[in-house]
N, C-alpha and C positions, 0 to 999 in steps of 0.2 A: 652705451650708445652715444654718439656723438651726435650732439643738436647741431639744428643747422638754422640759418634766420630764415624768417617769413620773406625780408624782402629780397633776399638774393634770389631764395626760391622762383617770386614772381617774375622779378626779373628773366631767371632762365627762361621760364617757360612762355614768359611774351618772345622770346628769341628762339622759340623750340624747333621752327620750319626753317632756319638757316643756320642754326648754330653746330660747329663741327666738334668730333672730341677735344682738338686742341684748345677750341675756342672755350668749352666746358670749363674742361683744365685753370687754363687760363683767368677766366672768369672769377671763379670759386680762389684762386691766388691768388686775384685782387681782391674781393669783396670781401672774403670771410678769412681775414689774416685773422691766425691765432697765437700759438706759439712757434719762435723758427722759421726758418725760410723755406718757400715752396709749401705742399699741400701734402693732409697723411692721407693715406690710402683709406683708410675709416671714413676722414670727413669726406672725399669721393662720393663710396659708397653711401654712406648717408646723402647725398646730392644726389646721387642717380636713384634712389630711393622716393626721394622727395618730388623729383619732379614729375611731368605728364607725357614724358617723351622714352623713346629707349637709349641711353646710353650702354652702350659694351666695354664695359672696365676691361676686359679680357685683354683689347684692344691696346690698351696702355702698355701692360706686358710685350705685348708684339712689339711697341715702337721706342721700350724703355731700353737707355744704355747707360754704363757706367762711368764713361767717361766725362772728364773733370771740362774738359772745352769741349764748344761747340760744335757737332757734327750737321750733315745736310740730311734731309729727309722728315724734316717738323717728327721730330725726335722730344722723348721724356727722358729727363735727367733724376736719376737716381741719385739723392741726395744725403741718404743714408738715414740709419734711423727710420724707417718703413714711410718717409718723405720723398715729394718728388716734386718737380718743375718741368715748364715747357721751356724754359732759360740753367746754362748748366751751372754746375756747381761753381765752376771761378769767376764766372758775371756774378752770382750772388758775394763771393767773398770779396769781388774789388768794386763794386757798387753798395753794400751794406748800408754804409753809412756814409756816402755821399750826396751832396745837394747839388754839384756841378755837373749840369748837363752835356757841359765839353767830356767830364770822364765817360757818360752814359754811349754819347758817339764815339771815341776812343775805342772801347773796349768793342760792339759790332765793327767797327769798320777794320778795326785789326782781327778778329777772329773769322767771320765771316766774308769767305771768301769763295766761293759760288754761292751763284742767282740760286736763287730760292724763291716759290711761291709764284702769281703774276708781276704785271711790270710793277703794281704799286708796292707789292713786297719784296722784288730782290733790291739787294745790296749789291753794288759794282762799285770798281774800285775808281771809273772815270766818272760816277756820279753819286755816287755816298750811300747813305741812307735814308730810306722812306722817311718822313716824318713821323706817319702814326706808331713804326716799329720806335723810334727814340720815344715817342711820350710809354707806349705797351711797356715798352724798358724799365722806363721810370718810374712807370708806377708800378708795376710788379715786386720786381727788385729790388730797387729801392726806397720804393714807399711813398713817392712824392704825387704832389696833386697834380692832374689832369692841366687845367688851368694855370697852375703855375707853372708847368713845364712850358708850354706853349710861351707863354708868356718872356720866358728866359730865353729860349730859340729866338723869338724876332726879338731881344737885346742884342744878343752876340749878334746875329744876322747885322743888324742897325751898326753895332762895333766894328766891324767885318771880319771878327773871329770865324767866322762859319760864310761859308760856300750855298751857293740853294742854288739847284738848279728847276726851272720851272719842269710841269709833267702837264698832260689833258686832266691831270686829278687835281683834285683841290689843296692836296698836301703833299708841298714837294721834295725830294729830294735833298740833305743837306752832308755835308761833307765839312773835316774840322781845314778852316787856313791853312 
């Protein structure tokens, strides 16, 4: 049986009246990195297990694809090895071991290419990417703090590496020079 920590646990289930399967998913690839990229299907169920909510793993199956790039429809990436992600398998190989935020907007703004989501989640090509989707990126994929993501966006931004278009949200838009 695969253990799972106390405090992600709590976490989920302070989140349990908004939280989506993606967001599940998601969650559990940030918090409880084990071995590998992306999440196994055990440590899942161990999660859905654990918490106070119902999660449908079933669910994953219905929205899981094989494919190496990104497709539309908040899709899970089969990663192999009975692994899986809400990010596909070539974001995880060309983000790995990167610290650069310019690759993290690169790689979304070239693969994604229909809106997806509300206005704060799609991606367009006249106005870039959401901001919280580059930090989701970075920390996922490739491992990097919250905090310092952000942090590096208003560098570049300040260099005028990066484009930001303002939104009514509080995190806007950014797009690479």
């Amino acid at each position: 049986m695969t253990d799972v920590r106390e405090e992600v646990v709590e976490e989920l289930d302070s989140h349990s009246e908004t939280l989506t399967l993606k967001e599940f998913v998601q969650f559990i690839e940030k918090y409880h990195r084990d071995e590998g990229q992306g999440v196994s299907r055990d440590l899942l169920a161990a999660y859905a297990d654990a918490v106070y909510f119902d999660v449908d793993l079933d669910a994953v199956d219905q929205r899981l694809t094989d494919s190496d790039e990104w497709e539309e429809g908040e899709r899970f990436y089969d990663l192999g090895g009975d692994r899986l992600s809400v990010y596909p398998p070539d974001w995880h190989e060309a983000l790995a071991d990167t610290d650069d935020i310019r690759d993290v907007i690169e790689v979304i703004q070239t693969e994604v290419t229909e809106s997806e989501g509300d206005q704060r989640e799609a991606v367009t090509e006249e106005r870039g990417v959401p901001q919280p989707k580059i930090v989701s990126v970075a920390e996922v994929v490739a491992g990097l703090d919250r905090e310092a993501t952000r942090d590096r966006i208003k560098e570049l931004r300040d260099a005028g590496e990066i484009e930001e278009f303002a939104s009514q949200h509080r995190d806007p838009t950014v797009r690479l020079s």
